[in-house]
N, C-alpha and C positions, 0 to 999 in steps of 0.2 A: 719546742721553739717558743718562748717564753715573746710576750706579747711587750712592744714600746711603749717606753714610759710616754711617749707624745700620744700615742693614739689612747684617747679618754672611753672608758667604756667599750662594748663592740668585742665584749670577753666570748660571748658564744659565737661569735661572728670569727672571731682571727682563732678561736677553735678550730671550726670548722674547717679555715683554709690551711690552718699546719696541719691538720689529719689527712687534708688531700695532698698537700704537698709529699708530706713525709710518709704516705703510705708505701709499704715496700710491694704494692704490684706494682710486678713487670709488666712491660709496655706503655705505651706511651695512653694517660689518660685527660679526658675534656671536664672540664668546669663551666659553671656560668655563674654572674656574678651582676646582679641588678636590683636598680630602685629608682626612685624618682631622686632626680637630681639636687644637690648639696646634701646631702646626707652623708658624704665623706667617705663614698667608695674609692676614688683614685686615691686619697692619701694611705687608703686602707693598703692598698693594693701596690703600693709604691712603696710602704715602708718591706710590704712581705718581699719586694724587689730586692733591697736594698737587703733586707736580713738573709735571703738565701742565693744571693748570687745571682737572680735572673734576670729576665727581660722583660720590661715594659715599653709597648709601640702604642701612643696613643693618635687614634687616626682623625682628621680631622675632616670638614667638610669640601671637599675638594676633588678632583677626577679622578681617577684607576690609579693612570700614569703617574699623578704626584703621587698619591699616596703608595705605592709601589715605590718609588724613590724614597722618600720618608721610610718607610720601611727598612732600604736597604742600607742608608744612611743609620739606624737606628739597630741594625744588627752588626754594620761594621765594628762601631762603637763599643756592641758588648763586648766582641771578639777582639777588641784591640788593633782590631783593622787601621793602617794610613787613610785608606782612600774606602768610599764608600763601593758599595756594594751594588751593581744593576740587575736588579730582577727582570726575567722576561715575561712574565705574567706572575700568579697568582698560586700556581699550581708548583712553579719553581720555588715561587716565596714560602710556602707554605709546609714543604719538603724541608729547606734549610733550616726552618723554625724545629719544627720537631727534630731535627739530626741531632740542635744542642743538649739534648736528655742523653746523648748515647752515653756517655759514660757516668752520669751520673743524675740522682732524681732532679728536676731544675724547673722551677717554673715559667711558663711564655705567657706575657701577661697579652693581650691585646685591648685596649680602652676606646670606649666609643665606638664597638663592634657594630652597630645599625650604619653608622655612618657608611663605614667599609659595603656593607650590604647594598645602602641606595645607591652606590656609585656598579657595585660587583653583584647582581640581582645572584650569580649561580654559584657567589663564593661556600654557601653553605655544603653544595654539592663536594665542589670541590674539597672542602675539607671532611665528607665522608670517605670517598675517594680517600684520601690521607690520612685516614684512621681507619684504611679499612683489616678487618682481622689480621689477612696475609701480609699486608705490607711490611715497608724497612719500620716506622713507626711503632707498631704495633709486636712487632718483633724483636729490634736490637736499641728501642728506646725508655728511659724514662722520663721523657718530657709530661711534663703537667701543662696543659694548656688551658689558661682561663679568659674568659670572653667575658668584654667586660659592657657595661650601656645603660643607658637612661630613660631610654624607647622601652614603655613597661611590652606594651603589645607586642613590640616585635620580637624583643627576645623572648617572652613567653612562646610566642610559633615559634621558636627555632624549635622546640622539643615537643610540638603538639602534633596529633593526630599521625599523619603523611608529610612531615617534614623531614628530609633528609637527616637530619642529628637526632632522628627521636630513636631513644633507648641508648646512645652513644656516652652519655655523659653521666657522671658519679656526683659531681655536685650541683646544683642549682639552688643558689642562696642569694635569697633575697632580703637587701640591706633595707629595712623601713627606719622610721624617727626613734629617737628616745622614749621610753617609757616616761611619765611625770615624774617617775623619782631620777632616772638618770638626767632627763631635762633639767631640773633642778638646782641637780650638783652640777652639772656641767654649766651653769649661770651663776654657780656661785652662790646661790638663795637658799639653801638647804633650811639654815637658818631663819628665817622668816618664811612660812609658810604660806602667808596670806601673801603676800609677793611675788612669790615662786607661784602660786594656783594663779593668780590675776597671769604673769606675763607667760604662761602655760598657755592660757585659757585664750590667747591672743596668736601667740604664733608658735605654739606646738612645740618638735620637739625635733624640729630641723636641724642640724649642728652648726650649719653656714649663715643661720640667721644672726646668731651673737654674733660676729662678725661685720654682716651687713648692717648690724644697730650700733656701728661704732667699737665693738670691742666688748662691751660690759649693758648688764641691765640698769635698771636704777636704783639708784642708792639708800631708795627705803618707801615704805608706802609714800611717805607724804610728797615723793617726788615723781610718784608713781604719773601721773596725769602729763606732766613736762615732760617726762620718757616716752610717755604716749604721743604727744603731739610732737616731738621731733625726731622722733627715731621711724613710727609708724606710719602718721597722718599729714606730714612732711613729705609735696613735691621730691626736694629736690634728694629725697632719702629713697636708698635702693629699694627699701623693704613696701616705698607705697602701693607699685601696682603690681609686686611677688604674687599677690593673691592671681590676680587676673591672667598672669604670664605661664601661670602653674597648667594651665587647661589650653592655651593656646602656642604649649614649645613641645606638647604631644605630636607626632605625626600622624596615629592614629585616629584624631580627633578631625573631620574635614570640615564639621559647621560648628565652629565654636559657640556663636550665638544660642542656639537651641541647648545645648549640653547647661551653657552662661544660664539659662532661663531656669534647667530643673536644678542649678545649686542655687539660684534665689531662691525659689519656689521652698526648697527643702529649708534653707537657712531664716526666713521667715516662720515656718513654724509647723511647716506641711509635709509629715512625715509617712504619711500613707500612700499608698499608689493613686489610690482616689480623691485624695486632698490635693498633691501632686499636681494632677490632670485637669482638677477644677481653677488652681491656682492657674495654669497655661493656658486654659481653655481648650484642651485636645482629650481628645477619648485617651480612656486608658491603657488600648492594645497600638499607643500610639508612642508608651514611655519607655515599653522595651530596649529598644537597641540603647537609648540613650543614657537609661540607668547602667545598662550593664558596661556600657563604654566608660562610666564614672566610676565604677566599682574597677572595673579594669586597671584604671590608671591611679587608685589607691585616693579617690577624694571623697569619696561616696562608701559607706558600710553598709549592709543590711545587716539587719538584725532580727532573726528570729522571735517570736511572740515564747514566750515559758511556758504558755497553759493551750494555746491554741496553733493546731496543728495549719500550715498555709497561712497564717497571720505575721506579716512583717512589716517595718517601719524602716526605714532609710535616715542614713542620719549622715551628716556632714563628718569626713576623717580628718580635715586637716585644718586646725582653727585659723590658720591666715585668710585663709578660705572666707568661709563662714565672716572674717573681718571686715574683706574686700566687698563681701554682698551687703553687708546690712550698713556698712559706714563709706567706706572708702569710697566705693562706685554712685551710690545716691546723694553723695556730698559733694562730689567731687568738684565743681563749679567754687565752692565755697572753700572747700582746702586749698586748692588753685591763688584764689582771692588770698591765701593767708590766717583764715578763719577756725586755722585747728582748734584754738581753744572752745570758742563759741559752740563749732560743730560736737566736738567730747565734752561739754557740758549738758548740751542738747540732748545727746544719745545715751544719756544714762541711763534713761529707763527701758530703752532697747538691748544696750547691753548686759545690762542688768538680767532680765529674762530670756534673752536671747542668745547669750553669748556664756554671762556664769551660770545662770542655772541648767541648761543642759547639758555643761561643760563637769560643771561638779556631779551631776550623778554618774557622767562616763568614768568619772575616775573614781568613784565608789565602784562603779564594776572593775574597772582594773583592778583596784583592789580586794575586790575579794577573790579573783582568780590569780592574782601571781602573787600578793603578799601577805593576806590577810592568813593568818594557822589554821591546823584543822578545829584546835579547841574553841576560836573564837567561833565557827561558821559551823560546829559541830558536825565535820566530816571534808570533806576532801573537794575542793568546786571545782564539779564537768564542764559547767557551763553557767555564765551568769547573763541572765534577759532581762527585760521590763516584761509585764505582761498587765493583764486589765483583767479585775475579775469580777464577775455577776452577783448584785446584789440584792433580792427580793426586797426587804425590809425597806431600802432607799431607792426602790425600782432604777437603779443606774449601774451602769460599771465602774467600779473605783483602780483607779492608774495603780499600779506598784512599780515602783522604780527599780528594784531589781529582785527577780528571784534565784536562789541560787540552788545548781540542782547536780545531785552525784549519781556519778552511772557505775554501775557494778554487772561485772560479765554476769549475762543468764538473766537479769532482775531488771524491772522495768526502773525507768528512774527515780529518784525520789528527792522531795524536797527539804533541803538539810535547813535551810534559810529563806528571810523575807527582809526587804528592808526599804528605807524610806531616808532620801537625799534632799538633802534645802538651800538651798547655795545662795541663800538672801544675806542679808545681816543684822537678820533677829533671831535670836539663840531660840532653839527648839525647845517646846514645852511639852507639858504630859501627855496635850492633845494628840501629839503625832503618836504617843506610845498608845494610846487607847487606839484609835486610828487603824493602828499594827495590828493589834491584839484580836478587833472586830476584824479584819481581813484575813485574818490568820483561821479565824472560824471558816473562814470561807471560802478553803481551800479544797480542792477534790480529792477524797480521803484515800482513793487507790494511790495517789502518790504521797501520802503522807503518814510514815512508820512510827514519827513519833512526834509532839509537835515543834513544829522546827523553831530556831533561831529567831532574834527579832533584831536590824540593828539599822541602827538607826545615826545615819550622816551630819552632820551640823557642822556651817563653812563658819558661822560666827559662836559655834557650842552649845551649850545646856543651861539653861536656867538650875537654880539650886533644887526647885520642887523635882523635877525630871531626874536630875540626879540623884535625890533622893529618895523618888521609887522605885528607879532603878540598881539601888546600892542592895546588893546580896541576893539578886536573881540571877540566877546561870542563864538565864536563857534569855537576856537582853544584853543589849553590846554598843556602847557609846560610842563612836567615832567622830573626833576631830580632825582639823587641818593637818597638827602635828604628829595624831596618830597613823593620819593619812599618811603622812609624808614620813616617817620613821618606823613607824610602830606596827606590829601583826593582830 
């Protein structure tokens, strides 16, 4: 089933759903299909409608009884029905849905499944019940039925622990943002790199934000800042309070304020559990539920330490986010007034270290796990971290922005790479490669076979010395914006 020229990228995604579609087991089988909202699951989900003949019911916030009507209204339709269709609960509804597989594979799409749930708390029952082994379903049908939603928490419990659907269902695919290079193309900026990382580095790689910016990015650096203040930092612009709206259209989330405090906390610069804690002023066995509710709902990452075992740092997923905290919400009085230019003048040097520079090492880790070659990274990346390593000589620990490390069945890991991100815009000099090279001593030699890679990030490039020490060593690796953004 070859994928619509409309839907941009989302190649292993509409994979996924024609393998489930088009698998030829018999009986009728469940999917699930979720992410955080505007990431362009219903078009996703509406084109595969439209390409294989099925049914899409998308349910909306309303009582049993409507949405039961809506329903049967929405399956006369497929069937050609005159007059619409009266369900007398859930359980009839949900019989006639699967019958439409009998004669042939067919997908039932259902959207905004949490909805359906807060109105129907036992609807999940009921559709084990209707998938159970022996039934008509499960026997004389090949309906595909994919549940579709926005409520990360709640569809993840449909398949957890002692939930009625756990083990029932063959797909669970979770739709997240663009990677920095699909972002990119998909804004049209492929071509300018430094453009593409800035409006990256601001609102991610949501598909629905281009959109809500009007249509299109800016038209070139020098417009970059006007893009900013009227697309972003602009009242009367959708994209102003997205950040804020992101943590409070959760249902999961019951005190937004508290959760609102650990993404300052973290978006200011406080990445540790204990940094965290000291920024809130609350003990540490106090950030539990709250981190993991933010990891839950995709705003929040933890990230492993590379060298030390129980060491992790938290870091912000979603750069609107990270916008809302450090600009948007502490300005807000002053954008209000009409002050975006003053305000993005102001905040330069906040977003400058706040916003590019941790933005540009995460995409130095992206890239060396899903783009970068084996030849550059000198093996194959398991895993890419930051870690901090021990240094006698300078009695301190020195930051490394990412290390990169390959696993081999039976073999403890080992470190194929080291490398070092700058996201300012003053071209990197020799120093960072010396830098490298002392840290690279300094590595713990049971994970270290041979000595690894050295490579080194620059959002504004290389000065000529640097590049010139670095011309005809195999074991140093220049990256730029453009090799960022094109190159392995």
């Amino acid at each position: 089933m070859d994928k619509p020229a409309r839907l941009f990228g989302r190649d292993e995604e509409w994979a996924a759903l024609a393998d489930f579609v088009e698998a030829p087991t018999e009986g009728a089988t469940l999917g699930l299909v979720y992410g955080r909202r505007r990431q362009g699951k219903t078009l996703m989900l509406e084109l595969l409608a439209q390409a294989t003949g099925g049914l899409l019911f998308a349910a909306t916030q309303q009582s049993e009884t409507q949405n039961l009507a809506d329903l049967g209204a929405a399956y006369a339709a497929h069937r050609g029905l005159r007059q619409p269709v009266s369900f007398r609960d859930w359980r009839e509804g949900l019989d006639e849905l699967l019958r439409l597989g009998d004669e042939r594979a067919v997908p039932v799409i259902i959207d905004e499944f949490p909805y359906l749930i807060a109105a129907t708390p036992a609807l999940p029952s009921y559709l084990q019940q209707a998938l159970s082994p022996t039934g008509h379903a499960k026997e004389r049908t090949r309906t595909r039925l994919i549940l579709c939603g926005s409520a990360l928490t709640t569809m993840a419990e449909l398949l957890g622990g002692g939930a009625p659907l756990r083990g029932r269902a063959v797909l669970e695919l979770v739709v997240r943002p663009f990677g920095f290079r699909d972002a990119g193309a998909f804004w049209g900026l492929t071509e300018d790199p430094e453009l593409a990382f800035r409006v990256h580095a601001l609102v991610g790689g949501t598909p629905a934000y281009r959109e809500m910016c009007g249509g299109s990015g800016p038209d070139g650096v020098d417009a970059f800042d006007g893009w900013v203040q009227r697309r972003l930092l602009n009242p009367a612009s959708a994209m102003f309070r997205e950040g804020g709206l992101l943590l409070r259209e959760e249902p999961s989330i019951a005190d937004p304020t508290s959760y609102a405090a650990v993404l300052a906390a973290i978006s200011a610069g406080n990445h540790r559990r204990t940094e965290i804690a000291a920024a809130l002023g609350r003990p540490v066995s106090a950030l539990g539920h709250l981190l993991s509710g933010l990891r839950g709902i995709g705003l929040v990452e933890q990230v492993e330490d590379a060298l030390r075992q129980k060491r992790s740092v938290f870091k912000i997923a979603e750069p609107i986010v990270r916008l809302h905290q450090l600009v948007t919400q502490r300005r807000e009085p002053e954008l209000v007034a009409g002050k975006a230019e003053q305000v993005w003048r102001s905040s330069a040097d906040t977003v400058a270290s706040k916003i590019y520079g941790p933005h540009f090492e995460d995409l130095a880790r992206e890239w060396c796990f899903l783009h970068a070659s084996a030849d550059t990274l000198g093996g194959f990346a398991s895993a890419v971290r930051p870690s901090e390593v021990s240094c006698r000589a300078h009695r301190c620990g020195h930051e490394l922005d990412l290390v990169v490390t390959e696993t081999n069945a039976s073999e403890a890991d080992r470190i194929i790479a080291i490398g070092e991100a700058k996201g300012t815009l003053t071209p990197m000099d020799v120093p960072q490669l010396q830098r490298l090279e002392h840290l690279r001593a300094l590595l713990p030699d049971a994970q270290v076979d041979a000595p690894p890679k050295l490579l080194l990030f620059a959002r504004a490039g290389f000065t000529g010395e640097l590049v010139e020490a670095a011309r005809g060593r195999r074991d140093v690796e220049l990256v730029d914006l453009r090799r960022l953004y094109s190159g392995d």
